[in-house]
N, CA, C and O atoms as a GROMACS GRO file, in nm:
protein
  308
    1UNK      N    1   6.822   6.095 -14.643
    1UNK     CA    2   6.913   6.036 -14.546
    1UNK      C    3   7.050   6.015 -14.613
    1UNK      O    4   7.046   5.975 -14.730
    2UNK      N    5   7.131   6.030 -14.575
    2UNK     CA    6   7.286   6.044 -14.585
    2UNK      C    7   7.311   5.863 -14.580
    2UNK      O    8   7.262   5.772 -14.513
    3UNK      N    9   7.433   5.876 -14.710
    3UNK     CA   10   7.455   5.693 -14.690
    3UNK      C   11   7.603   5.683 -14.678
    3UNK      O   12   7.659   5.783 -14.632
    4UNK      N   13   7.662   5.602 -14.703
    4UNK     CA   14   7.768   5.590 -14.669
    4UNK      C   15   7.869   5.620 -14.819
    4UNK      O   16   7.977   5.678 -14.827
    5UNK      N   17   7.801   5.569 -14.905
    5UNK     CA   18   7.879   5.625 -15.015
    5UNK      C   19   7.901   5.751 -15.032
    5UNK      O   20   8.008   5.798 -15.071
    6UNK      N   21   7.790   5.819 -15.002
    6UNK     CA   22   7.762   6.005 -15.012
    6UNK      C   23   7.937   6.057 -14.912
    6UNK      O   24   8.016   6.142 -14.952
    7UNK      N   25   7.949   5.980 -14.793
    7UNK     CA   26   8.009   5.991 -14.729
    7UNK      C   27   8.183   6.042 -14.761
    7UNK      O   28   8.256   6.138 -14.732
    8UNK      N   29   8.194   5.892 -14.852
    8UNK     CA   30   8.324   5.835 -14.873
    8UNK      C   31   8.336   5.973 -14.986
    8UNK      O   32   8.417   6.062 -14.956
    9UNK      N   33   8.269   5.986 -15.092
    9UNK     CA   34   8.271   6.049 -15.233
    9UNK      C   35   8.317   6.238 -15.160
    9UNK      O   36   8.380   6.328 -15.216
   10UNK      N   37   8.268   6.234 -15.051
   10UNK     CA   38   8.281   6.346 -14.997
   10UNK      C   39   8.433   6.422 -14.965
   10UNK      O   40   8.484   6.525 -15.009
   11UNK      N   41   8.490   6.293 -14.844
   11UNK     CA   42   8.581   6.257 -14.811
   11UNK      C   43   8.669   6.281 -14.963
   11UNK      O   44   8.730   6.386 -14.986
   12UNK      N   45   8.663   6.194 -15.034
   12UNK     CA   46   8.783   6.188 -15.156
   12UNK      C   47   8.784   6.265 -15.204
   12UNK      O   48   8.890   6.281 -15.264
   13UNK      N   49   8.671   6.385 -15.225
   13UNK     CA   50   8.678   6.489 -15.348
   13UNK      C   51   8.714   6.647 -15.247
   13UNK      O   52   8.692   6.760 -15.292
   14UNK      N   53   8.778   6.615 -15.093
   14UNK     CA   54   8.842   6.705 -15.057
   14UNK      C   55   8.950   6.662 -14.954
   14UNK      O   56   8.980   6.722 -14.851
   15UNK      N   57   9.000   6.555 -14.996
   15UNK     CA   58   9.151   6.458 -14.952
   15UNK      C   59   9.183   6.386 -15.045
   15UNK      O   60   9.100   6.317 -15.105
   16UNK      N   61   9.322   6.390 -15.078
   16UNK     CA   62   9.422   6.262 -15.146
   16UNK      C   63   9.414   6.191 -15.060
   16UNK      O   64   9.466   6.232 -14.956
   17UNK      N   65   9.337   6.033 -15.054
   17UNK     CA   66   9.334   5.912 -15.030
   17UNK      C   67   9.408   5.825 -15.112
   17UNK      O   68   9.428   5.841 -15.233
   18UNK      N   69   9.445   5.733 -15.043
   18UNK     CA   70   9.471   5.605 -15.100
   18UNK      C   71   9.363   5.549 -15.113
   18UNK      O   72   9.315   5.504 -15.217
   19UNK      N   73   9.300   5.550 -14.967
   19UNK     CA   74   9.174   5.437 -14.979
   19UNK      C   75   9.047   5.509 -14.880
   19UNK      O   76   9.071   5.565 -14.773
   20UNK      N   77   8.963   5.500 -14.916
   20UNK     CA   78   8.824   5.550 -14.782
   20UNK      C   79   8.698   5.420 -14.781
   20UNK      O   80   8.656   5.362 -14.880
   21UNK      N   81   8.668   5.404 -14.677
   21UNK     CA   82   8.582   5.271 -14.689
   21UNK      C   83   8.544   5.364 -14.565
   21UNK      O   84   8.608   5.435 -14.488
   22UNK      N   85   8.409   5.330 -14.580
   22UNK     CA   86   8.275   5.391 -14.432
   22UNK      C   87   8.136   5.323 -14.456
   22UNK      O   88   8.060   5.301 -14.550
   23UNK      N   89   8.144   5.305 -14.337
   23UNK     CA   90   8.012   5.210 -14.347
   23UNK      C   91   7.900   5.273 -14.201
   23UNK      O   92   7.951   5.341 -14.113
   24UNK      N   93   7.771   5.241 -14.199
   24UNK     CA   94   7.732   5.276 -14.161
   24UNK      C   95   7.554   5.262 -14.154
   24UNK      O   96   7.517   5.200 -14.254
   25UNK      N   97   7.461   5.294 -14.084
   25UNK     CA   98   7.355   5.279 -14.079
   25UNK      C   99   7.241   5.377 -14.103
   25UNK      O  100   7.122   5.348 -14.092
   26UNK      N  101   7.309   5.546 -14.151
   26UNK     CA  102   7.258   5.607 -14.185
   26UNK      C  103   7.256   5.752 -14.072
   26UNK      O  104   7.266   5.873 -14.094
   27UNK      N  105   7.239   5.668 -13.938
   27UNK     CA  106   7.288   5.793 -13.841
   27UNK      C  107   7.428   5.766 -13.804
   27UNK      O  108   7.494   5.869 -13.807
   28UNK      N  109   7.500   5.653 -13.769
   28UNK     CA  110   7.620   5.635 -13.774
   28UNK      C  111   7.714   5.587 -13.824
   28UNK      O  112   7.700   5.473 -13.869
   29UNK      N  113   7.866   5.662 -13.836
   29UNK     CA  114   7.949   5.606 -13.980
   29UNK      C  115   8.046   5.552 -13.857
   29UNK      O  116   8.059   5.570 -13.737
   30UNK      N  117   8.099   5.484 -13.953
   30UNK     CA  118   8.291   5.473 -13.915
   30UNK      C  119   8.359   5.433 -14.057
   30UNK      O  120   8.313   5.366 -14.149
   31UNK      N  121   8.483   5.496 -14.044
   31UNK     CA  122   8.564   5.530 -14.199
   31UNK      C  123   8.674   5.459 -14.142
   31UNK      O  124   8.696   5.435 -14.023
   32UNK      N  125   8.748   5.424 -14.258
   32UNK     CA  126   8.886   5.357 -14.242
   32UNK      C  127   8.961   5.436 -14.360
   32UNK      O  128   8.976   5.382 -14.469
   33UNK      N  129   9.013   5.584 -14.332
   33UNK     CA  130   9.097   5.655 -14.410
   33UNK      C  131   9.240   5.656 -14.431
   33UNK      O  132   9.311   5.689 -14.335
   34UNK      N  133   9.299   5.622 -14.553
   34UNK     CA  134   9.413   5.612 -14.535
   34UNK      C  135   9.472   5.688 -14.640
   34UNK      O  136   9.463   5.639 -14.753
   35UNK      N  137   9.551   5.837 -14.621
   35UNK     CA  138   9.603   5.920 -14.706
   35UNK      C  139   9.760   5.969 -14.647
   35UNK      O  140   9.778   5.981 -14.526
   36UNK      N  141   9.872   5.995 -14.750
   36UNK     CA  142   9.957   6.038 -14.732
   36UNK      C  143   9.965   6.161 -14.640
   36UNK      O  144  10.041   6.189 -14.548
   37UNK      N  145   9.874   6.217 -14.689
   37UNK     CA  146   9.881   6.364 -14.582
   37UNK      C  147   9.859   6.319 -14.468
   37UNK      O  148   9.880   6.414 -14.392
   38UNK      N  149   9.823   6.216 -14.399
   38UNK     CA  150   9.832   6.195 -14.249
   38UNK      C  151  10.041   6.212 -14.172
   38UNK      O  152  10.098   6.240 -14.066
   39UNK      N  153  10.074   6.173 -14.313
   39UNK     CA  154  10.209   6.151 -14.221
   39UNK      C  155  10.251   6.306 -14.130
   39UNK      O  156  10.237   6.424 -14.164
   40UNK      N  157  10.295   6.256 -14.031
   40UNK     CA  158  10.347   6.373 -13.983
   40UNK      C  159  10.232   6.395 -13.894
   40UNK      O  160  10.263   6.419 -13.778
   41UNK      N  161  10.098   6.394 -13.922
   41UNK     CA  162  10.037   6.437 -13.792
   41UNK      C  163   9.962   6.361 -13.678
   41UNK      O  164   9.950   6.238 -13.669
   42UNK      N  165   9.912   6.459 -13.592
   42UNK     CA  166   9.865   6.373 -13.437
   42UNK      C  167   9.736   6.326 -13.503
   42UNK      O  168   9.694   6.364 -13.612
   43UNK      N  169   9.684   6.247 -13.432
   43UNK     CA  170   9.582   6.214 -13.425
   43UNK      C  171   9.444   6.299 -13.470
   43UNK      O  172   9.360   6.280 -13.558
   44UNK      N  173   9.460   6.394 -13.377
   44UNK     CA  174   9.340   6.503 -13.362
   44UNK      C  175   9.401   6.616 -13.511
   44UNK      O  176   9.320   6.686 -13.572
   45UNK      N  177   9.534   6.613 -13.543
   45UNK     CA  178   9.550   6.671 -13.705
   45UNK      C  179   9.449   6.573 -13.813
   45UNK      O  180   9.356   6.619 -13.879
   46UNK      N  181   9.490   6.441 -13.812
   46UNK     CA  182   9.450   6.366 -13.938
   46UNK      C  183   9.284   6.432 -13.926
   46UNK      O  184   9.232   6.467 -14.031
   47UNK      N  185   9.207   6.447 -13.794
   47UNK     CA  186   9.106   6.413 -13.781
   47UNK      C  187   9.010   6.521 -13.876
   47UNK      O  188   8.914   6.512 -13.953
   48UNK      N  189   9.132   6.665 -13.802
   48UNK     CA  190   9.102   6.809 -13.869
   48UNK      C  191   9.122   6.787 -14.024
   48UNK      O  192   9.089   6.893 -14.077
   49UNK      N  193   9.147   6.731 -14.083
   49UNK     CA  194   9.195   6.689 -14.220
   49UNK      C  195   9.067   6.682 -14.282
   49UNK      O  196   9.012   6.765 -14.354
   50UNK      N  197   9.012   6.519 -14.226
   50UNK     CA  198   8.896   6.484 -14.258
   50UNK      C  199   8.765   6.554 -14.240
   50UNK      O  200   8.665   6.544 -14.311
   51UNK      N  201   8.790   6.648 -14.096
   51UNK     CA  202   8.657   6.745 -14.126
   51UNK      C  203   8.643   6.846 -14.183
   51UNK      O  204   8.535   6.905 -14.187
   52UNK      N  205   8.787   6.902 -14.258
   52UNK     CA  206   8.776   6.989 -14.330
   52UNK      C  207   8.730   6.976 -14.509
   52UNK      O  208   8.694   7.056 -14.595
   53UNK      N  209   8.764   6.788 -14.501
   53UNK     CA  210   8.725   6.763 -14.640
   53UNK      C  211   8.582   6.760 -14.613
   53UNK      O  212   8.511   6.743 -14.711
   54UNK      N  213   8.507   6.777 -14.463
   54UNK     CA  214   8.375   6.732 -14.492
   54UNK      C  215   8.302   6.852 -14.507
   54UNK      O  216   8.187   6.848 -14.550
   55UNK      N  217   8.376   6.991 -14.465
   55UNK     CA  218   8.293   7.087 -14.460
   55UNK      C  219   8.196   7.108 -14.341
   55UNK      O  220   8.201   7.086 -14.220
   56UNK      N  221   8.086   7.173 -14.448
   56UNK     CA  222   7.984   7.229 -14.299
   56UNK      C  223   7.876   7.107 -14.312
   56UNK      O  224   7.780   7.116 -14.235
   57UNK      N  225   7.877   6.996 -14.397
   57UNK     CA  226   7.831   6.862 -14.404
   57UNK      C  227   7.843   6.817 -14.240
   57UNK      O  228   7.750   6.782 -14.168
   58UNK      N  229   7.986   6.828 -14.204
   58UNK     CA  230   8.000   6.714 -14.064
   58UNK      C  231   7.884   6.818 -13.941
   58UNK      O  232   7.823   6.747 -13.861
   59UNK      N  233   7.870   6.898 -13.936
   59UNK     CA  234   7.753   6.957 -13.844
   59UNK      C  235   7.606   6.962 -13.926
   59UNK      O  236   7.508   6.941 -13.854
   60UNK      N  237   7.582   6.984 -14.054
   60UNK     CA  238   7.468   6.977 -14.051
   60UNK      C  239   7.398   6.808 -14.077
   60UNK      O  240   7.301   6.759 -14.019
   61UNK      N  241   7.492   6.742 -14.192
   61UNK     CA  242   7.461   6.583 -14.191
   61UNK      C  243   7.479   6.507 -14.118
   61UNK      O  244   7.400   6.457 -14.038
   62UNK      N  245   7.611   6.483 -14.137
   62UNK     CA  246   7.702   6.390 -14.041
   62UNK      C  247   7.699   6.369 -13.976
   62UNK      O  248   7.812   6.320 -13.978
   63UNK      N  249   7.662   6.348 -13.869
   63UNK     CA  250   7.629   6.351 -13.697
   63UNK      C  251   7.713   6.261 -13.624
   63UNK      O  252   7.767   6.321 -13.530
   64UNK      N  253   7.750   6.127 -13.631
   64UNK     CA  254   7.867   6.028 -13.565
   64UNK      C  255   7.928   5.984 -13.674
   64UNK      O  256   7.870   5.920 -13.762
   65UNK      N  257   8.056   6.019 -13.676
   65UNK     CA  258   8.155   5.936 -13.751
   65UNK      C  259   8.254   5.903 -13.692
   65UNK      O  260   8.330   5.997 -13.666
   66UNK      N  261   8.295   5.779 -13.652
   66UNK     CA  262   8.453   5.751 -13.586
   66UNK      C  263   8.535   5.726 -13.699
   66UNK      O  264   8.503   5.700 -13.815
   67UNK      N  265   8.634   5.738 -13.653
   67UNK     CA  266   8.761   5.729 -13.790
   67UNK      C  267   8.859   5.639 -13.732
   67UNK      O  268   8.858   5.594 -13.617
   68UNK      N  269   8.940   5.618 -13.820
   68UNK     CA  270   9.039   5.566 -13.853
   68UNK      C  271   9.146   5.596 -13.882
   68UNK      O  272   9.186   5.480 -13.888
   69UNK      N  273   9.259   5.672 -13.914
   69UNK     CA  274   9.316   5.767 -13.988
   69UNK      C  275   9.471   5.688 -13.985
   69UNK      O  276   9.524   5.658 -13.878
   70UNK      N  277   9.537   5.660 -14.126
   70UNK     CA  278   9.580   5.602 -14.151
   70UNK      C  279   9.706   5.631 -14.248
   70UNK      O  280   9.678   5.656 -14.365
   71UNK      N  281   9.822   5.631 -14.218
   71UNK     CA  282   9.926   5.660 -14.356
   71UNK      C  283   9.939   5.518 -14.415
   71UNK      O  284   9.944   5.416 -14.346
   72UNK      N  285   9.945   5.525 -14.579
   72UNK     CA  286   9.982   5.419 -14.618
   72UNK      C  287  10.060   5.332 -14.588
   72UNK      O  288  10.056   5.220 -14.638
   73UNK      N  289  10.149   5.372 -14.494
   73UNK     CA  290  10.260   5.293 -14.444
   73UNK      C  291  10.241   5.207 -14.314
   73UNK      O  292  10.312   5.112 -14.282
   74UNK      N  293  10.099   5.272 -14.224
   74UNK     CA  294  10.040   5.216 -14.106
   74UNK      C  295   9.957   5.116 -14.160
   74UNK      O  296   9.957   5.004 -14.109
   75UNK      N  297   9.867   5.151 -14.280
   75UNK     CA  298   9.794   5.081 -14.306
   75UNK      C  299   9.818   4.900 -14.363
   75UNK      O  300   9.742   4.803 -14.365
   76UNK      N  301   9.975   4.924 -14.409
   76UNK     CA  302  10.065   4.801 -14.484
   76UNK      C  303  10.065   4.739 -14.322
   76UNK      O  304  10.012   4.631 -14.349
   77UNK      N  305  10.080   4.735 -14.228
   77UNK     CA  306  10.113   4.694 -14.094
   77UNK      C  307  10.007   4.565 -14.086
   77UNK      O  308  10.000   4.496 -13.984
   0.00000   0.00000   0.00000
């Protein structure tokens, strides 16, 4: 079973984060991501961001994750 750390470690080792925090119950996550590379994009960009750091993980593991997606500068708010 997939945990939430597996998650985050995932996330960071294919995005520059500032920060990743995800929590979760094992079938469902929610992340609070906050990386420079968000600036500049929509919503549904940051999102493509994050599923590209997740790979083919987000269809075969991953199953619900809501996000957060965050520039350091939103996140200071």
């Amino acid at each position: 079973m997939i945990d939430a750390e597996q998650i985050e470690e995932w996330i960071k080792s294919g995005l520059a984060c500032e920060r990743v925090e995800v929590q979760g119950d094992g079938h469902h996550f929610e992340a609070v991501i906050v990386s420079a590379q968000f600036r500049g994009k929509t919503r549904v960009q940051r999102h493509q961001l994050v599923y590209g750091a997740l790979g083919d993980r987000m269809r075969a593991e991953v199953h619900a994750l809501s996000m957060r997606t965050l520039t350091p500068e939103e996140s200071d708010e």
